[in-house]
MIKEKE-93049 format. One record per residue (C-alpha): x, z, y; residue number from 0; residue in three letters. Coordinates in steps of 0.05 Angstrom, whole numbers, plus 5000, padded with zeros to 4 digits. Each point is the difference from the previous one (the first is absolute). Layout:
<rs>
<east->X	up->Z	north->Y	resi->NUM	resn->ALA>
...
</rs>
This chain:
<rs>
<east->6211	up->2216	north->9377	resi->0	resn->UNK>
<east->4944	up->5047	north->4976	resi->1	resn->UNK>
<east->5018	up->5045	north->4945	resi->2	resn->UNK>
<east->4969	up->5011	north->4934	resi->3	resn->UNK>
<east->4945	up->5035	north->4988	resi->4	resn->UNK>
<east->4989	up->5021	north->4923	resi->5	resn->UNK>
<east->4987	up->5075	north->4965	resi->6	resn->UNK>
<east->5025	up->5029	north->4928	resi->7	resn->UNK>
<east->4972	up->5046	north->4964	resi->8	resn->UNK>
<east->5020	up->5040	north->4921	resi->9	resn->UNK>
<east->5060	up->5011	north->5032	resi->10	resn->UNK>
<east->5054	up->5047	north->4999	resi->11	resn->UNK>
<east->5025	up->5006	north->5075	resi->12	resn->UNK>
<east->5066	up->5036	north->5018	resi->13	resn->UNK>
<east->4986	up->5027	north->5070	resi->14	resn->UNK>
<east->5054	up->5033	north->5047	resi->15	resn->UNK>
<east->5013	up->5060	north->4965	resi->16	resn->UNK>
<east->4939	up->5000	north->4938	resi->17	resn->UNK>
<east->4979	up->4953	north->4940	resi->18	resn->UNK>
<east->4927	up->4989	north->5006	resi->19	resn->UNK>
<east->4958	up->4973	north->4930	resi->20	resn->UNK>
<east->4950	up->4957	north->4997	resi->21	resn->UNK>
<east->5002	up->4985	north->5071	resi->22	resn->UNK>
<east->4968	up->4947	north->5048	resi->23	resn->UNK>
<east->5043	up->4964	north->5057	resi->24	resn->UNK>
<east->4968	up->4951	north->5043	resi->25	resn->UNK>
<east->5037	up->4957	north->5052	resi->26	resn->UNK>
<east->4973	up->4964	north->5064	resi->27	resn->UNK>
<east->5025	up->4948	north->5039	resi->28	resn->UNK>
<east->5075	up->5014	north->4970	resi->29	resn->UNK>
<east->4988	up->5076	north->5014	resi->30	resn->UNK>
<east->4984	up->5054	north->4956	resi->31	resn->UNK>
<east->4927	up->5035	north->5008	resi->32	resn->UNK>
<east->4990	up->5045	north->4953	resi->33	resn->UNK>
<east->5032	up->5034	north->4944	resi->34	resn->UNK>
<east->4959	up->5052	north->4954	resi->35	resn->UNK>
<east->4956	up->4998	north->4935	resi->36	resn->UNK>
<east->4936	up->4981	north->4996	resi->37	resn->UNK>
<east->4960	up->4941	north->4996	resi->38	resn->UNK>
<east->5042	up->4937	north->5015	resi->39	resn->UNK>
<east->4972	up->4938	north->5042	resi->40	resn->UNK>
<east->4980	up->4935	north->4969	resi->41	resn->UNK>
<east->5046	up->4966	north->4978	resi->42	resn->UNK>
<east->5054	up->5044	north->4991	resi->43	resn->UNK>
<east->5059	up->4988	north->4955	resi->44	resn->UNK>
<east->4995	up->5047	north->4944	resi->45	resn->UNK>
<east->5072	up->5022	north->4980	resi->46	resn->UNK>
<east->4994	up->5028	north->4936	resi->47	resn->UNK>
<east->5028	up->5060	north->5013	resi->48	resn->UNK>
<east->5062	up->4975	north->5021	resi->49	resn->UNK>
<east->5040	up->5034	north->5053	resi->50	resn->UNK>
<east->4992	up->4974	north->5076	resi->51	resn->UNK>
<east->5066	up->5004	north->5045	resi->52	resn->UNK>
<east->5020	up->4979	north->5061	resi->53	resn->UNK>
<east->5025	up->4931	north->5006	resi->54	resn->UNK>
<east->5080	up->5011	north->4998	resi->55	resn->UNK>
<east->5040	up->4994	north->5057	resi->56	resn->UNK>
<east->5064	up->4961	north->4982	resi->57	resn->UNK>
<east->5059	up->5003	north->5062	resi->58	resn->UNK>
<east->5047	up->4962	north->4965	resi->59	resn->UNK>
<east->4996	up->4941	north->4953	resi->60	resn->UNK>
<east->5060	up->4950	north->4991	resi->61	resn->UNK>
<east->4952	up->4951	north->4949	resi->62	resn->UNK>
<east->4993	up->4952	north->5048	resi->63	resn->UNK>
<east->5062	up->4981	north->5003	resi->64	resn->UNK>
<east->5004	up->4991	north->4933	resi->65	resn->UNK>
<east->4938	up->4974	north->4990	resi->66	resn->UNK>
<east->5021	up->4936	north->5047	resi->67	resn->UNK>
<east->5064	up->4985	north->4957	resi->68	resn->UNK>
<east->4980	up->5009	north->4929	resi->69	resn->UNK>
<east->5064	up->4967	north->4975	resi->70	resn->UNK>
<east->5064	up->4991	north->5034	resi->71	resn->UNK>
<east->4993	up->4936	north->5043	resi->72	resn->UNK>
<east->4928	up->4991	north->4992	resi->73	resn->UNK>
<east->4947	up->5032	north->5054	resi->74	resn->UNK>
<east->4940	up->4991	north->5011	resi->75	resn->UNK>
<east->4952	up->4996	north->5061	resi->76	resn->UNK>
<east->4990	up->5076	north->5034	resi->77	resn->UNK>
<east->4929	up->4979	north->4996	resi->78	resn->UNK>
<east->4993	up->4997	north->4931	resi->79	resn->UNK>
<east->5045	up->5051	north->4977	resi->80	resn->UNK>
<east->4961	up->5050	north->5052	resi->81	resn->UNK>
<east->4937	up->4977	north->4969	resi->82	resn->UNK>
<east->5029	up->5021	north->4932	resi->83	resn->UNK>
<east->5031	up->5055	north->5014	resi->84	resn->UNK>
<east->4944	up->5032	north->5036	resi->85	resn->UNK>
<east->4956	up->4997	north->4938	resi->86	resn->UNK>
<east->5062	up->5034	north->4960	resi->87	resn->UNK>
<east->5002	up->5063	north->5051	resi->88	resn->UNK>
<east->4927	up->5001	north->4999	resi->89	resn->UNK>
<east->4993	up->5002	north->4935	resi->90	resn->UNK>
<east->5046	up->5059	north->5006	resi->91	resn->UNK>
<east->4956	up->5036	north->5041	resi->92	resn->UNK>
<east->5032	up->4981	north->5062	resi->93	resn->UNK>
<east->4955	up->4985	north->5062	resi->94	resn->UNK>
<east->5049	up->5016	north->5059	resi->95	resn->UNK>
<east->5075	up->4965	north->4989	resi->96	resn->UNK>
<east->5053	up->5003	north->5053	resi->97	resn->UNK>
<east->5046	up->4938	north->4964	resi->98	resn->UNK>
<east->5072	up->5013	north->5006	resi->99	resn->UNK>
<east->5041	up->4942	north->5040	resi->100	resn->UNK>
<east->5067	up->4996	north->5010	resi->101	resn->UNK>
<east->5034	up->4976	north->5056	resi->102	resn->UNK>
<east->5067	up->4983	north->4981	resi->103	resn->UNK>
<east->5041	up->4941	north->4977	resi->104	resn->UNK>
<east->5010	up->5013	north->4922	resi->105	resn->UNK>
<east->5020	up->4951	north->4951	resi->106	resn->UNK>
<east->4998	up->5044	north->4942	resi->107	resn->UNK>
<east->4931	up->5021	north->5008	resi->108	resn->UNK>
<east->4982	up->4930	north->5030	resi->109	resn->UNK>
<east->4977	up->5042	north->5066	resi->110	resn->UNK>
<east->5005	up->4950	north->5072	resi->111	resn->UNK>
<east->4973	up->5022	north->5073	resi->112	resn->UNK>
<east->4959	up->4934	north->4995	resi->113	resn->UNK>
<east->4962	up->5017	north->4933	resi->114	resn->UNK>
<east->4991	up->5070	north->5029	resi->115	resn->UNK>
<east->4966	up->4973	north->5066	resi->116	resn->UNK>
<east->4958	up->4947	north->4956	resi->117	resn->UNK>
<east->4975	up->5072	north->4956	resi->118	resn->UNK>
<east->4980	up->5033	north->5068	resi->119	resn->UNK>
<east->4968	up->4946	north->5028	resi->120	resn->UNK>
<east->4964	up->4977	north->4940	resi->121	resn->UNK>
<east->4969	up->5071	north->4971	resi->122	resn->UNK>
<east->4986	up->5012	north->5077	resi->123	resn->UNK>
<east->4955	up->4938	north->4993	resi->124	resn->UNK>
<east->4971	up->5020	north->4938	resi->125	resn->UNK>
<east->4978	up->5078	north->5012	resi->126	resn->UNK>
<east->4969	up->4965	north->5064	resi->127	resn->UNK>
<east->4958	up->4953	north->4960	resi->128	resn->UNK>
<east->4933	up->5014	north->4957	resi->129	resn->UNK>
<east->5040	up->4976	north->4928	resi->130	resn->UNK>
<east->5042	up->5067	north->4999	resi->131	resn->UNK>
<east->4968	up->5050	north->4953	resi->132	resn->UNK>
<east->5058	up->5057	north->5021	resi->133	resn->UNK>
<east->5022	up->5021	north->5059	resi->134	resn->UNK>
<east->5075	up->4974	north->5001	resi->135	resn->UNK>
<east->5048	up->5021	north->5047	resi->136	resn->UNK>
<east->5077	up->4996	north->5023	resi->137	resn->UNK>
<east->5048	up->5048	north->4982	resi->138	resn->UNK>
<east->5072	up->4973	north->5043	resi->139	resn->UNK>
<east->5057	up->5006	north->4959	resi->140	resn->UNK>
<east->5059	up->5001	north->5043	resi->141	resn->UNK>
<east->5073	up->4998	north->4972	resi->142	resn->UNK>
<east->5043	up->5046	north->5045	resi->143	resn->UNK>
<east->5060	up->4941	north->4991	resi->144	resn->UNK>
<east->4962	up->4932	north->5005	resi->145	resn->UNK>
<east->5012	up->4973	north->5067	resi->146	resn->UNK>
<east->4952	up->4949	north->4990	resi->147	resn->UNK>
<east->4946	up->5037	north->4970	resi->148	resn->UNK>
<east->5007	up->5048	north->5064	resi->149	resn->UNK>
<east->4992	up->4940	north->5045	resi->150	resn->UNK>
<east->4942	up->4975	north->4955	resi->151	resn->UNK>
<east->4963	up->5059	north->5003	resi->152	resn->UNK>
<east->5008	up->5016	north->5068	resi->153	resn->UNK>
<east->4975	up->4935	north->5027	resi->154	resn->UNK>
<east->4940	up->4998	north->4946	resi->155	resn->UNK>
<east->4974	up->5066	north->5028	resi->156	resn->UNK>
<east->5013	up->4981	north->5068	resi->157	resn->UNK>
<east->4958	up->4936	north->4991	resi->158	resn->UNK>
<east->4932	up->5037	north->4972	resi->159	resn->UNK>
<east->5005	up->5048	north->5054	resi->160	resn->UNK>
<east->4956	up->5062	north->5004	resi->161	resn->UNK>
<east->4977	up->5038	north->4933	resi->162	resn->UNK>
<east->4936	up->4966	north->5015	resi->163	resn->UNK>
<east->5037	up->4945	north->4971	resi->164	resn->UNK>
<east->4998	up->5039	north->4936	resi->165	resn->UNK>
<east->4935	up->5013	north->4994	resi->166	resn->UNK>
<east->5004	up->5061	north->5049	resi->167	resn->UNK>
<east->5056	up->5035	north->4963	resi->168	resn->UNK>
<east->5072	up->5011	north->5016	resi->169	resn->UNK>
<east->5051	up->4951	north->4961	resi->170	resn->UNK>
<east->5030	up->5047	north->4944	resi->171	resn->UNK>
<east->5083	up->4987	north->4986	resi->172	resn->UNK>
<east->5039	up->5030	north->4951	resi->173	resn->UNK>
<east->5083	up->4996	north->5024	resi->174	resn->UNK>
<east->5032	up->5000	north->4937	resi->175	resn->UNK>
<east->5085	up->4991	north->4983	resi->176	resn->UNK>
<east->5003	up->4986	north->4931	resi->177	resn->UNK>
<east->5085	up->5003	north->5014	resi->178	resn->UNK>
<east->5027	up->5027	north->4923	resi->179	resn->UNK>
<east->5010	up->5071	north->5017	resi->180	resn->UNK>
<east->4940	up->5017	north->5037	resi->181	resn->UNK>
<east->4932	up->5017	north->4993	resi->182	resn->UNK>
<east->4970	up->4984	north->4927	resi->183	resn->UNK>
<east->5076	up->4984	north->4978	resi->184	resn->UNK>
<east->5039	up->5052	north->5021	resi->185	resn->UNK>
<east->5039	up->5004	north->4933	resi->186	resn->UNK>
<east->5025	up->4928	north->5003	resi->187	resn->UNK>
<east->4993	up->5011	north->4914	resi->188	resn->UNK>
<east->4925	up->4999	north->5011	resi->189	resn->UNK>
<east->5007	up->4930	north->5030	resi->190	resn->UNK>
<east->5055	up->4980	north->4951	resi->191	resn->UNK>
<east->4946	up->5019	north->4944	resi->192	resn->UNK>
<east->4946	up->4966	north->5030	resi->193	resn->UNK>
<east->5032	up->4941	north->5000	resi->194	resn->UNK>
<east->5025	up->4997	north->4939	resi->195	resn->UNK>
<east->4923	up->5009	north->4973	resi->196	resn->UNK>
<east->4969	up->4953	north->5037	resi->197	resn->UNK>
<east->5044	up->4940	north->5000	resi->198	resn->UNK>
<east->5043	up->5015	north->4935	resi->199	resn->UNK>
<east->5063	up->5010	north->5041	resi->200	resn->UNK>
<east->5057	up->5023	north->4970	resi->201	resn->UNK>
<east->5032	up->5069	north->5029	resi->202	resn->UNK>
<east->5056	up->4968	north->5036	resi->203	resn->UNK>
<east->4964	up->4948	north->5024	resi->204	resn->UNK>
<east->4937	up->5043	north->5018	resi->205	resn->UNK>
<east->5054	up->5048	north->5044	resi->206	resn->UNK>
<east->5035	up->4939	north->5029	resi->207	resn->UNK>
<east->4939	up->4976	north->5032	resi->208	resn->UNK>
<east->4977	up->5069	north->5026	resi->209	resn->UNK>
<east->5066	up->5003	north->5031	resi->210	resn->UNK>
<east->4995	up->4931	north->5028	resi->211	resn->UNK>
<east->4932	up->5023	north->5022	resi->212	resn->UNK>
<east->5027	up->5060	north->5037	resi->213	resn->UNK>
<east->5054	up->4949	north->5037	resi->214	resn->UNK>
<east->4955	up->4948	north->5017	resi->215	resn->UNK>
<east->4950	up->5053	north->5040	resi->216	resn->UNK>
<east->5056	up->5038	north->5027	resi->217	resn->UNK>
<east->5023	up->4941	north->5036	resi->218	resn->UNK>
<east->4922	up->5002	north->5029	resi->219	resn->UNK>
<east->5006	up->5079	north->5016	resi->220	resn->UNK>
<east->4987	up->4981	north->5077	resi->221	resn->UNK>
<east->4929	up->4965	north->4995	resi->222	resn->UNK>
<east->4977	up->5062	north->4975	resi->223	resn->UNK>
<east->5012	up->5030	north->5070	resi->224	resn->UNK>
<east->4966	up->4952	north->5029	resi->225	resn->UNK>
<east->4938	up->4998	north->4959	resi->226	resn->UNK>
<east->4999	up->5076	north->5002	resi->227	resn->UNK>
<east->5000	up->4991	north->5082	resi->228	resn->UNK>
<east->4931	up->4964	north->4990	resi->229	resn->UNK>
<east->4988	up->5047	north->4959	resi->230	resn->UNK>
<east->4988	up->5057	north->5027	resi->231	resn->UNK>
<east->4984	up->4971	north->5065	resi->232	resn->UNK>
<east->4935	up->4970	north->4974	resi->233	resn->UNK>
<east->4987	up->5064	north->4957	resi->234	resn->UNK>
<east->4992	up->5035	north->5071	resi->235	resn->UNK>
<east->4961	up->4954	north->5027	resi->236	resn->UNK>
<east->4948	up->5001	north->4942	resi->237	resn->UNK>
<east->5010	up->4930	north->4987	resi->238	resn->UNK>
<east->5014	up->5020	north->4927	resi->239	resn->UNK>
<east->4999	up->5051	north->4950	resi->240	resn->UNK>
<east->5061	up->5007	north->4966	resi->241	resn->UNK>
<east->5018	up->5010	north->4930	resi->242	resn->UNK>
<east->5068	up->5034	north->4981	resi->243	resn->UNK>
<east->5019	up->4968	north->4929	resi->244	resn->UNK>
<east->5038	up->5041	north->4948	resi->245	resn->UNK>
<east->5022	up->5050	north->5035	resi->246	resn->UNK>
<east->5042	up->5044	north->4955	resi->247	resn->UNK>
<east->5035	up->5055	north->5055	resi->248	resn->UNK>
<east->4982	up->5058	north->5048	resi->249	resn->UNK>
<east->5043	up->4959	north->5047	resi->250	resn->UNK>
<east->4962	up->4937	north->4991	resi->251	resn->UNK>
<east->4931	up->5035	north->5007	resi->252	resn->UNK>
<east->5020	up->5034	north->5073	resi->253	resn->UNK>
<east->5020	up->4922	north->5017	resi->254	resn->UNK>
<east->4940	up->4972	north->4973	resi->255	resn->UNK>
<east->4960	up->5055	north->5049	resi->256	resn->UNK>
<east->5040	up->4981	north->5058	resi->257	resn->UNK>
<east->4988	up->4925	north->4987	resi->258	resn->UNK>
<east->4926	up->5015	north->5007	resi->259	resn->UNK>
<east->4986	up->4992	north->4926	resi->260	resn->UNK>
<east->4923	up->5022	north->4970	resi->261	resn->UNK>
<east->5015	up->4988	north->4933	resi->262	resn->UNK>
<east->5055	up->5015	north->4940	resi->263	resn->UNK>
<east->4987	up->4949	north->4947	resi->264	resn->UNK>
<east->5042	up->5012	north->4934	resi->265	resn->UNK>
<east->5037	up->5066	north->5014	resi->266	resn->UNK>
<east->5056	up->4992	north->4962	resi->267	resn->UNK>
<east->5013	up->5082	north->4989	resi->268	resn->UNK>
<east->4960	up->5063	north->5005	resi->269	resn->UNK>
<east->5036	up->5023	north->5060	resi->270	resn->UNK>
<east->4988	up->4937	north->5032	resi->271	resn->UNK>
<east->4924	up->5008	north->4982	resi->272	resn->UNK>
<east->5005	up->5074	north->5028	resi->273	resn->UNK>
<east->5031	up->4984	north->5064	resi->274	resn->UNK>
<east->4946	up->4944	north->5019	resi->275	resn->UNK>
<east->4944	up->5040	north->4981	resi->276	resn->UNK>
<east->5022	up->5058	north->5051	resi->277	resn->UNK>
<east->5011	up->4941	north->5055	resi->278	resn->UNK>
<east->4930	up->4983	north->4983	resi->279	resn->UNK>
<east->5016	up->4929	north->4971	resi->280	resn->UNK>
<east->4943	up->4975	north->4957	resi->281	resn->UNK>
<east->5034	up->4993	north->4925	resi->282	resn->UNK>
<east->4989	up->4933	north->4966	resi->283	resn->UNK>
<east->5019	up->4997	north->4919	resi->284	resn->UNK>
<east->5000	up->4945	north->4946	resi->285	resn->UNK>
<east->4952	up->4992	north->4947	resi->286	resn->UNK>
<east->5038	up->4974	north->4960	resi->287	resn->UNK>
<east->5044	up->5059	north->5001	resi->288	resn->UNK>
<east->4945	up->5036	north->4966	resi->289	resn->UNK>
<east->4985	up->4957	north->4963	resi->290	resn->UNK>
<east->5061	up->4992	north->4958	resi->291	resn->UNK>
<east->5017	up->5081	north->5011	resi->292	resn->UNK>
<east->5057	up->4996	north->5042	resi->293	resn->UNK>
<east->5037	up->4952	north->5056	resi->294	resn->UNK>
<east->5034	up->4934	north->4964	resi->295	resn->UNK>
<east->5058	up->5018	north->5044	resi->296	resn->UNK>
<east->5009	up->5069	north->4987	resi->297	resn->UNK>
<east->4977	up->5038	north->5057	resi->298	resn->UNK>
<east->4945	up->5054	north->5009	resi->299	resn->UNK>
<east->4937	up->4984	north->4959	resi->300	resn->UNK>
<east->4926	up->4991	north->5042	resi->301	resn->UNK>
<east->4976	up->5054	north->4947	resi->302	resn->UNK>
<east->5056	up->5055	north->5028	resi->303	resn->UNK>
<east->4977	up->4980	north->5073	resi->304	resn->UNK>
<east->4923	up->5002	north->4988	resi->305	resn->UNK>
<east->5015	up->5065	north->4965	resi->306	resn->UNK>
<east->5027	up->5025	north->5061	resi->307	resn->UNK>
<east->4949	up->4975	north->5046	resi->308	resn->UNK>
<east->5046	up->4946	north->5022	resi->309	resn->UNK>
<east->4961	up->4944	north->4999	resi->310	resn->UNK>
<east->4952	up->4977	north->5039	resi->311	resn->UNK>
<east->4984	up->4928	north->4965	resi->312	resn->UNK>
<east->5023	up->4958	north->4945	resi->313	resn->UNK>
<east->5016	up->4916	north->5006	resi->314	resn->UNK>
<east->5000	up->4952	north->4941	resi->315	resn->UNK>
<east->5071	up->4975	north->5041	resi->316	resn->UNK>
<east->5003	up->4938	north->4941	resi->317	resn->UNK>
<east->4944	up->5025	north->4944	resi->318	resn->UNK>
<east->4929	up->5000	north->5028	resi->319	resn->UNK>
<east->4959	up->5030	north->4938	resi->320	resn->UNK>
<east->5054	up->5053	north->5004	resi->321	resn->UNK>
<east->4957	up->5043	north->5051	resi->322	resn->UNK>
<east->4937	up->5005	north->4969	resi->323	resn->UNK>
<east->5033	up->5015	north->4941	resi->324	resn->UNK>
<east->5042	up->5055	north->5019	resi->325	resn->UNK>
<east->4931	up->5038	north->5016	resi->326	resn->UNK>
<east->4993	up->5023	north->4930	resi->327	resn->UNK>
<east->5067	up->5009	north->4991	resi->328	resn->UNK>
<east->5007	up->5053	north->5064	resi->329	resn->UNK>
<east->4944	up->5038	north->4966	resi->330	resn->UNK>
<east->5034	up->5005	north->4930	resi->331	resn->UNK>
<east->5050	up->5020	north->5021	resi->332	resn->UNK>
<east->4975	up->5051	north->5042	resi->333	resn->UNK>
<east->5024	up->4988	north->5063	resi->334	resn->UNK>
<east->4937	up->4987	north->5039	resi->335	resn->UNK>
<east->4932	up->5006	north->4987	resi->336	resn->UNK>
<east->4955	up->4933	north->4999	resi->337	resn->UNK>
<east->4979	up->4996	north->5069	resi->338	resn->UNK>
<east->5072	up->5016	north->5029	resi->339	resn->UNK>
<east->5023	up->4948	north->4952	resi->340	resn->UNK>
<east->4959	up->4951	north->5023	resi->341	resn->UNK>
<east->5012	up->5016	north->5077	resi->342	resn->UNK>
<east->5068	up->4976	north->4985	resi->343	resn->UNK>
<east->4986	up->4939	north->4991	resi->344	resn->UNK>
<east->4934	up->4995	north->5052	resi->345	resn->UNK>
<east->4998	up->5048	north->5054	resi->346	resn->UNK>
<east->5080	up->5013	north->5006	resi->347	resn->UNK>
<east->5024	up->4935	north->5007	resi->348	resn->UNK>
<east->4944	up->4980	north->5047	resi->349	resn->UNK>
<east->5017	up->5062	north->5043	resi->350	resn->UNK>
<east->5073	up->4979	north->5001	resi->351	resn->UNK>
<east->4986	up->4931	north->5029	resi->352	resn->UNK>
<east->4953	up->5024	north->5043	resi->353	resn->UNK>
<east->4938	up->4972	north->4971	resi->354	resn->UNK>
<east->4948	up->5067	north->5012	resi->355	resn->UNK>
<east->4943	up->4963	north->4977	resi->356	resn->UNK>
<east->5007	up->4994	north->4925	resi->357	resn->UNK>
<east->5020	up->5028	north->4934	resi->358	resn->UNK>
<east->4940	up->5049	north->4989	resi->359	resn->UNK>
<east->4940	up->5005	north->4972	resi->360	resn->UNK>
<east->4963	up->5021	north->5056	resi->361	resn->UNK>
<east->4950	up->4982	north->5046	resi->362	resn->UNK>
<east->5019	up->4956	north->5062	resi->363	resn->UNK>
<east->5072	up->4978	north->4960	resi->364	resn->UNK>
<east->5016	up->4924	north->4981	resi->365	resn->UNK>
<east->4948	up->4986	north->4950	resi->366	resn->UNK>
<east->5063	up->4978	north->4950	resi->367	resn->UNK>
<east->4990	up->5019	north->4929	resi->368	resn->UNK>
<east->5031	up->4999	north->4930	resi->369	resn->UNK>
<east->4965	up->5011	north->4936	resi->370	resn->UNK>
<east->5045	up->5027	north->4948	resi->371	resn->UNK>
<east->5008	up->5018	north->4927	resi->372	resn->UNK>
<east->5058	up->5061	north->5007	resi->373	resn->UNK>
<east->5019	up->5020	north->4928	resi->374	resn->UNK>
<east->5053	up->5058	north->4985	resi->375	resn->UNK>
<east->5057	up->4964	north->5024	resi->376	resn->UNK>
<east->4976	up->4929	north->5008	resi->377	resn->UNK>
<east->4950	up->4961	north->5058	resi->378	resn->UNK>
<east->4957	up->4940	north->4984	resi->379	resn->UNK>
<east->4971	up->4971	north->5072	resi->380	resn->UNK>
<east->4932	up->4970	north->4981	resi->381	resn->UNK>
<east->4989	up->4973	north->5075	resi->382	resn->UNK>
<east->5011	up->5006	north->5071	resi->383	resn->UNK>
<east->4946	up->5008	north->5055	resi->384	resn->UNK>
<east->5021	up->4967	north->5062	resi->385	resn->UNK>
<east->4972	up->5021	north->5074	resi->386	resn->UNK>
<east->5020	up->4933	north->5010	resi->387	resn->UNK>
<east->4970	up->4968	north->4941	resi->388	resn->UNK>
<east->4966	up->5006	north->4931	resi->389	resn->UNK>
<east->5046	up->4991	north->4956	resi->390	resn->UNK>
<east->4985	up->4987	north->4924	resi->391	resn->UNK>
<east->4997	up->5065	north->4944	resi->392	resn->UNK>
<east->4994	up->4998	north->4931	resi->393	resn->UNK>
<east->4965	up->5032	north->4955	resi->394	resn->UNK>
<east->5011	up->5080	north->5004	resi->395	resn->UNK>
</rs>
């Protein structure tokens, strides 16, 4: 597929570590050419002054999942909710998306191995063909305790075969144990809360399930061993690149390392955060989390770790505008200046995936853009620019 080939000009473009005004970008064959001020080519776009970013980088998105069951008991084809959902993260600003699937066997979350191999195979097929206006990727969700998902997983990657498979890029998995007690819940109360606000339970009954929870996984403790043997066996090999999920120790952070892990997604306390930065483990936070000004479960807020230089990249995890608009937000709040801001949610996650050739404006990067309205604390995306594809803007 040839790329896109398209210029904008009247623009104002947030380079690598500047903000340059009235500027003129011009992109060839899906690869930008030029970036200055000046006179613009024919044609060009003329952006109003709006501000030119990156296209975002999002490593983790769960909306497909919920975008194929939009009611309990009623889905709808992958196709079709792919082709929906992709205009709602590009609309968002969002031009690379790794989409979260789980392999695991959940009722509650209406989660089977078989759905999750139909999602592979199906967004494999469509980043492959000339309809896709992103560029959507996997991100392998492995539950530490779901023998089955394991097994699922294990034979799906064994069938593609070589990262050539993946369009030349090593299969990214995130092990995850979601076991009340660990991780993002290790004050069972958090979990206790959480489910009394999201499905109205009542406190006894919201602690009787956690605890049933906690039973029912114990009783799977020993797939966990198993899964991490794979683990770390194909981490070694390069036949993935690992995510450690919600790590909240030191102790946990020394095991991720020796697993193999590259990346600590949700650190779950500052120490944690610390510890993983001196191991050299890219740092991976929620949007959301900024967002709303703090974690929804109580641990360490994104703002405290990009304060600290602990962060590497943000993820819209299950709120895709969330990224572009935490932008603003990081700069009112003075924790980063604009073009920092906006390399956490370009350059730093695409460094963490290991995708070198976008999120800058700069010559020779992925010609993927976003035009932008970015207010004091607020974002307004007026269109995306796809190396893949035009895709529509309105008026600036």
């Amino acid at each position: 597929m040839s790329g896109a080939s398209y210029s904008v000009r009247n623009v104002t473009a947030v380079l690598p570590d500047a903000v340059l005004d009235d500027a003129v970008v011009v992109v060839e064959d899906g690869i930008i050419a030029a970036v200055g001020v000046g006179a613009a080519p024919a044609g060009a776009i003329d952006g109003r002054g709006a501000h030119l970013l990156p296209g975002l980088v999002d490593t983790h998105n769960d909306g497909l999942e919920r975008e194929v069951m939009p009611r309990p008991s009623t889905q709808v084809p992958i196709d079709f909710a792919l082709r929906a959902f992709e205009s709602r993260v590009r609309a968002a600003g969002i031009t690379t998306l790794f989409h979260g699937i789980s392999w695991e066997n959940d009722n509650k979350w209406n989660r089977t191995v078989e759905l999750a191999t139909q999602f592979s195979q199906h967004i494999t097929a469509y980043r492959a063909s000339e309809s896709s206006l992103i560029d959507h990727r996997l991100l392998h969700r492995l539950d530490a305790r779901d023998g089955d998902g394991s097994n699922a997983l294990f034979e799906h990657l064994a069938e593609v075969g070589s990262p050539a498979d993946f369009g030349g890029d090593t299969p990214l998995v995130s092990f995850e144990d979601h076991t009340p007690g660990q991780g993002q819940y290790t004050d069972r109360s958090g979990l206790v809360r959480y489910l009394m606000g999201t499905r109205g339970l009542s406190r006894e009954s919201a602690e009787l399930e956690v605890e049933n929870t906690f039973r029912e996984r114990e009783a799977k403790k020993h797939h966990r061993s198993t899964a991490l043997r794979w683990i770390v066996d194909s981490a070694d090999r390069g036949h993935i690149r690992l995510i450690a999920h919600d790590l909240a120790t030191t102790d946990e952070v020394v095991e991720a390392t020796d697993w193999g892990a590259h990346i600590a997604e949700f650190p779950t306390t500052i120490d944690a955060a610390r510890l993983a930065r001196e191991h050299g483990l890219r740092i991976v936070c929620g949007a959301p989390n900024v967002m709303r000004g703090g974690s929804h479960s109580g641990n360490v807020g994104a703002l405290d770790l990009i304060r600290e230089g602990l962060c590497d990249g943000l993820c819209s995890d299950y709120l895709p505008y969330s990224m572009i608009e935490s932008v603003p937000i990081l700069v009112d709040e003075g924790a980063c200046t604009l073009p920092r801001a906006v390399r956490l949610v370009t350059r730093g996650p695409a460094v963490s995936v290991g995708l070198e050739d976008r999120g800058l404006i700069s010559v020779g990067m992925r010609g993927d853009l976003v035009l932008a309205r970015l207010g004091k604390r607020t974002a307004q995306v007026l269109g995306a620019l796809s190396s893949r594809a035009m895709t529509s803007l309105v008026s600036a």
